[in-house]
Chimera marker file (.cmm) of the C-alpha trace (Angstrom):
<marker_set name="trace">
<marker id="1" x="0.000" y="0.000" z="0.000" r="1" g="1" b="0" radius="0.5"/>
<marker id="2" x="2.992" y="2.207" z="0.729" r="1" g="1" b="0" radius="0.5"/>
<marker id="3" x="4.572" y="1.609" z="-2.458" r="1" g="1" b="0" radius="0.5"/>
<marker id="4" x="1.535" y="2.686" z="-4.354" r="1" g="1" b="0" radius="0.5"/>
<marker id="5" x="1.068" y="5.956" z="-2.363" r="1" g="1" b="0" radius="0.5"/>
<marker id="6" x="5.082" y="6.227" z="-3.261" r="1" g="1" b="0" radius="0.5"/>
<marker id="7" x="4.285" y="5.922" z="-7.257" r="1" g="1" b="0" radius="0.5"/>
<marker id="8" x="1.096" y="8.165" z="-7.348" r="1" g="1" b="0" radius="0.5"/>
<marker id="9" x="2.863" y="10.959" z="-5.457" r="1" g="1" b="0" radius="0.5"/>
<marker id="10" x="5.711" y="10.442" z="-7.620" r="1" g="1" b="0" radius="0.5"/>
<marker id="11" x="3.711" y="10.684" z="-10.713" r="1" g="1" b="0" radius="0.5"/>
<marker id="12" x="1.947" y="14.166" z="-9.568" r="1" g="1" b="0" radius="0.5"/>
<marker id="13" x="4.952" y="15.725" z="-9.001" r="1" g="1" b="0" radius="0.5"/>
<marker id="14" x="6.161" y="14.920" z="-12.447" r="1" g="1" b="0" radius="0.5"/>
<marker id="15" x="2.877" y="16.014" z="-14.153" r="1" g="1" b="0" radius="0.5"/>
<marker id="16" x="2.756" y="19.361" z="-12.010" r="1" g="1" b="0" radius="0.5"/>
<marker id="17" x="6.566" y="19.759" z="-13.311" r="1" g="1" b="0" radius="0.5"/>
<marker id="18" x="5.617" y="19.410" z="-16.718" r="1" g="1" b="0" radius="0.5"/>
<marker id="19" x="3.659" y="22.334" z="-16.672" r="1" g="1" b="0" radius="0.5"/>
<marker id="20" x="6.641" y="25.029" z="-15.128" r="1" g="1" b="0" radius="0.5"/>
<marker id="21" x="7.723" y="27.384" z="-17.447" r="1" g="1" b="0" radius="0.5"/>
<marker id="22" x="11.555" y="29.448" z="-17.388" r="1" g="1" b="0" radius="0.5"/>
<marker id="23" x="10.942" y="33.084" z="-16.480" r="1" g="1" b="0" radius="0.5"/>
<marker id="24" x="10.668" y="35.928" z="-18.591" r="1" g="1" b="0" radius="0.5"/>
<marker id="25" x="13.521" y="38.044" z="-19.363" r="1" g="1" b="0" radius="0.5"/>
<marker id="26" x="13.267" y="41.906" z="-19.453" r="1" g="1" b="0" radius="0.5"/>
<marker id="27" x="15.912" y="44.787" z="-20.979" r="1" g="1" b="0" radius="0.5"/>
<marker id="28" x="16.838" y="46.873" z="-18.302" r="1" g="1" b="0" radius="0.5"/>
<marker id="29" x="18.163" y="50.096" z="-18.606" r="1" g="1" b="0" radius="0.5"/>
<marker id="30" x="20.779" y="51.838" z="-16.546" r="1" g="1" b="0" radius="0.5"/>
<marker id="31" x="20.016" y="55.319" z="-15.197" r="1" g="1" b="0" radius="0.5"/>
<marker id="32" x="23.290" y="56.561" z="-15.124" r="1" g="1" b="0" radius="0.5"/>
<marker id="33" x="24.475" y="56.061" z="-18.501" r="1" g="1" b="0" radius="0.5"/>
<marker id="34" x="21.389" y="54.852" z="-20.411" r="1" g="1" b="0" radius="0.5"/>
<marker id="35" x="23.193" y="51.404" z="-21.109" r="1" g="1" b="0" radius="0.5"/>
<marker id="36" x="20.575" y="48.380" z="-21.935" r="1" g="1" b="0" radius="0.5"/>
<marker id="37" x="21.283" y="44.974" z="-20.364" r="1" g="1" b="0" radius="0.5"/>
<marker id="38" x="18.881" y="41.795" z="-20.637" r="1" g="1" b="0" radius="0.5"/>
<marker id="39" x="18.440" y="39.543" z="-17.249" r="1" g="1" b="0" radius="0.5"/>
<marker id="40" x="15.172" y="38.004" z="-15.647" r="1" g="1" b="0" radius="0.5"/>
<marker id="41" x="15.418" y="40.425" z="-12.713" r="1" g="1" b="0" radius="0.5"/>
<marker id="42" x="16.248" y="43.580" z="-11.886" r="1" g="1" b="0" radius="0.5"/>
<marker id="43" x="20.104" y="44.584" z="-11.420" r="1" g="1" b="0" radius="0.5"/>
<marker id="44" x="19.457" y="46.880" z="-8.484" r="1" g="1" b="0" radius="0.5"/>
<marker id="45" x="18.230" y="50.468" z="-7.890" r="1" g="1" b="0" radius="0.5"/>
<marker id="46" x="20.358" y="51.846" z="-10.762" r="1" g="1" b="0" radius="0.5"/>
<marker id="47" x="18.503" y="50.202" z="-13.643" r="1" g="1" b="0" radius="0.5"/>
<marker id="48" x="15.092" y="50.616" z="-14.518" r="1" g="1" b="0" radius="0.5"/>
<marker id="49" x="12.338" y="48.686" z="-17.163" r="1" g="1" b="0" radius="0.5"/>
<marker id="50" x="13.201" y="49.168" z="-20.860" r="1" g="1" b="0" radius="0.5"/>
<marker id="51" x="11.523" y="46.526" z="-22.459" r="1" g="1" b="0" radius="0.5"/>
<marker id="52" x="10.133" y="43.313" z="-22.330" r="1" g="1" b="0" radius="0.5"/>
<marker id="53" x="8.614" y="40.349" z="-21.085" r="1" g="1" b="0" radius="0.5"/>
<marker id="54" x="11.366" y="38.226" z="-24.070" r="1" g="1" b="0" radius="0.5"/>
<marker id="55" x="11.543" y="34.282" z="-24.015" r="1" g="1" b="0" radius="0.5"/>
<marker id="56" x="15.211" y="34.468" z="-24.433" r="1" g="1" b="0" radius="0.5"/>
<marker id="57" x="18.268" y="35.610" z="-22.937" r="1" g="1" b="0" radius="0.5"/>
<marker id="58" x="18.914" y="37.683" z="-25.929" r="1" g="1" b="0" radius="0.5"/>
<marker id="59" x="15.956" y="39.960" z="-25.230" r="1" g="1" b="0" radius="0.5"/>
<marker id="60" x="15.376" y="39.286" z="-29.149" r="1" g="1" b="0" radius="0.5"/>
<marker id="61" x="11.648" y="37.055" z="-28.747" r="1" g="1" b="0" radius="0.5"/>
<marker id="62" x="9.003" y="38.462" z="-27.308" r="1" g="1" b="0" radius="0.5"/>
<marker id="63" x="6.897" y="36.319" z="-25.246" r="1" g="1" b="0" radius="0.5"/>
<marker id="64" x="3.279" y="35.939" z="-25.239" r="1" g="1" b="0" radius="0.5"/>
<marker id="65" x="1.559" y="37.973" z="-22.795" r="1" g="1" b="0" radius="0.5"/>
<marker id="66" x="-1.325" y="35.578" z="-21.277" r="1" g="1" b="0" radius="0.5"/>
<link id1="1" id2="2" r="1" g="1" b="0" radius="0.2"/>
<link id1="2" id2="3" r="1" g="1" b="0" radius="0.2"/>
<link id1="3" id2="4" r="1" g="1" b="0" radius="0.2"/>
<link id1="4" id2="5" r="1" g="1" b="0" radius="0.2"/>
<link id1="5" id2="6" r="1" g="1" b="0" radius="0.2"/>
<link id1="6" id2="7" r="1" g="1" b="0" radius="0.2"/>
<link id1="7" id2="8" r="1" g="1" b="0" radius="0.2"/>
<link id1="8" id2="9" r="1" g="1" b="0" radius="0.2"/>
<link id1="9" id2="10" r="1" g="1" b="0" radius="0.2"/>
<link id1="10" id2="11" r="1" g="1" b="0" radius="0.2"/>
<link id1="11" id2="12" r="1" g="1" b="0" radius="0.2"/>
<link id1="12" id2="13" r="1" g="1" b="0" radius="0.2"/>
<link id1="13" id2="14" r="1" g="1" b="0" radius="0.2"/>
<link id1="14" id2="15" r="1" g="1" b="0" radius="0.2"/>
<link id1="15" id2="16" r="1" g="1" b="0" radius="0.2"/>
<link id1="16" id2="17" r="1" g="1" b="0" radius="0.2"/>
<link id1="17" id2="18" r="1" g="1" b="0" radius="0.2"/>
<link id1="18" id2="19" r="1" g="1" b="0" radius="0.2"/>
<link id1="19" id2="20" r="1" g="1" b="0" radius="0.2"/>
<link id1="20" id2="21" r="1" g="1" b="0" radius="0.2"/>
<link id1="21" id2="22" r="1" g="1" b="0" radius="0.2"/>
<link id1="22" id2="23" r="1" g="1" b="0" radius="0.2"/>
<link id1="23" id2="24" r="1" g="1" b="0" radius="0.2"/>
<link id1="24" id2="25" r="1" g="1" b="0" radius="0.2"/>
<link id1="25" id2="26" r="1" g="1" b="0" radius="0.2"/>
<link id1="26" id2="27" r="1" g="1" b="0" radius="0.2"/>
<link id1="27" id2="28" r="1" g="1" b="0" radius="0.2"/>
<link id1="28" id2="29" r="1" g="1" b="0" radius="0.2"/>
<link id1="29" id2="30" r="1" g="1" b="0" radius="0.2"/>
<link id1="30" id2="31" r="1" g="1" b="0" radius="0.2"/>
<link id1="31" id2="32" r="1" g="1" b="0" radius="0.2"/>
<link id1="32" id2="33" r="1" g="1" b="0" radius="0.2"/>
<link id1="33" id2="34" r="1" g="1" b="0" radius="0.2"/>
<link id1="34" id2="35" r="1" g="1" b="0" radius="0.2"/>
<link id1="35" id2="36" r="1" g="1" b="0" radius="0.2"/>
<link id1="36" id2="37" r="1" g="1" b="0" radius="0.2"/>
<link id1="37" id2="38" r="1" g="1" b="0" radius="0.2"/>
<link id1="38" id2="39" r="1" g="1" b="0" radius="0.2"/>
<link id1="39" id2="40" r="1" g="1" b="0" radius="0.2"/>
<link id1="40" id2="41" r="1" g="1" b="0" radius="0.2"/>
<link id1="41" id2="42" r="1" g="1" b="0" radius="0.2"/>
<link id1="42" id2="43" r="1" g="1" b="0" radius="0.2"/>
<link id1="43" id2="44" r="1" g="1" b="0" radius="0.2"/>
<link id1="44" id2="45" r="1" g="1" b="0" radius="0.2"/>
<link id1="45" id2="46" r="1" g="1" b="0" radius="0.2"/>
<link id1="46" id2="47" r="1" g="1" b="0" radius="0.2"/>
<link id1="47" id2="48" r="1" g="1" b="0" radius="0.2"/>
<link id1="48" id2="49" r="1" g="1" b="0" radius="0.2"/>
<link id1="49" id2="50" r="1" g="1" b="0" radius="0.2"/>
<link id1="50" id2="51" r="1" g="1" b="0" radius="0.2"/>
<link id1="51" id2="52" r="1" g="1" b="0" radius="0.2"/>
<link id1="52" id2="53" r="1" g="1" b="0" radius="0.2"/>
<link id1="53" id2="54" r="1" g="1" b="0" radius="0.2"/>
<link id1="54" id2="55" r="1" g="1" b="0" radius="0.2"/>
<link id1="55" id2="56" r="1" g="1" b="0" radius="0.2"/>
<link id1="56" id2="57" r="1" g="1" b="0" radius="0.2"/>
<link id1="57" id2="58" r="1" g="1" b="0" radius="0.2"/>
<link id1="58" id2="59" r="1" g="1" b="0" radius="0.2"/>
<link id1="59" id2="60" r="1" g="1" b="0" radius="0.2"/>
<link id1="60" id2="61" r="1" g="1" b="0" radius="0.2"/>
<link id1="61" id2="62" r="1" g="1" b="0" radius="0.2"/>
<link id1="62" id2="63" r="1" g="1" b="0" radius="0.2"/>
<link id1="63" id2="64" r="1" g="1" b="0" radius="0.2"/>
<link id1="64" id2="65" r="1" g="1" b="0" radius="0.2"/>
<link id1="65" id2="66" r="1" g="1" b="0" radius="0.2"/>
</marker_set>
């Protein structure tokens, strides 16, 4: 009985993982010399939002805003 409670809770965890997505990245922009850098979160009070959500690292794909 064990083992089965082992397999389904094994199983959910694998179907709820299936559905996790990578976060959005955003270009940020620096306010002291107006330099644009692309990261998932923001680089400190400096830097403020340029652009975004993208899907890649590049800040080249926007993503689909649900």
């Amino acid at each position: 009985m064990k083992i089965q409670h082992l397999v389904a809770a094994t199983l959910l965890a694998a179907c709820t993982a299936a559905f996790g997505a990578p976060a959005p990245w955003y270009k940020w922009r620096s306010k002291v010399d107006g330099t644009l850098s692309c990261a998932q979160a923001t680089l400190g009070f400096g830097w403020e939002l340029a652009s975004g959500p993208y899907k890649d690292s590049r800040c080249e794909k926007p993503a689909l805003v649900k």
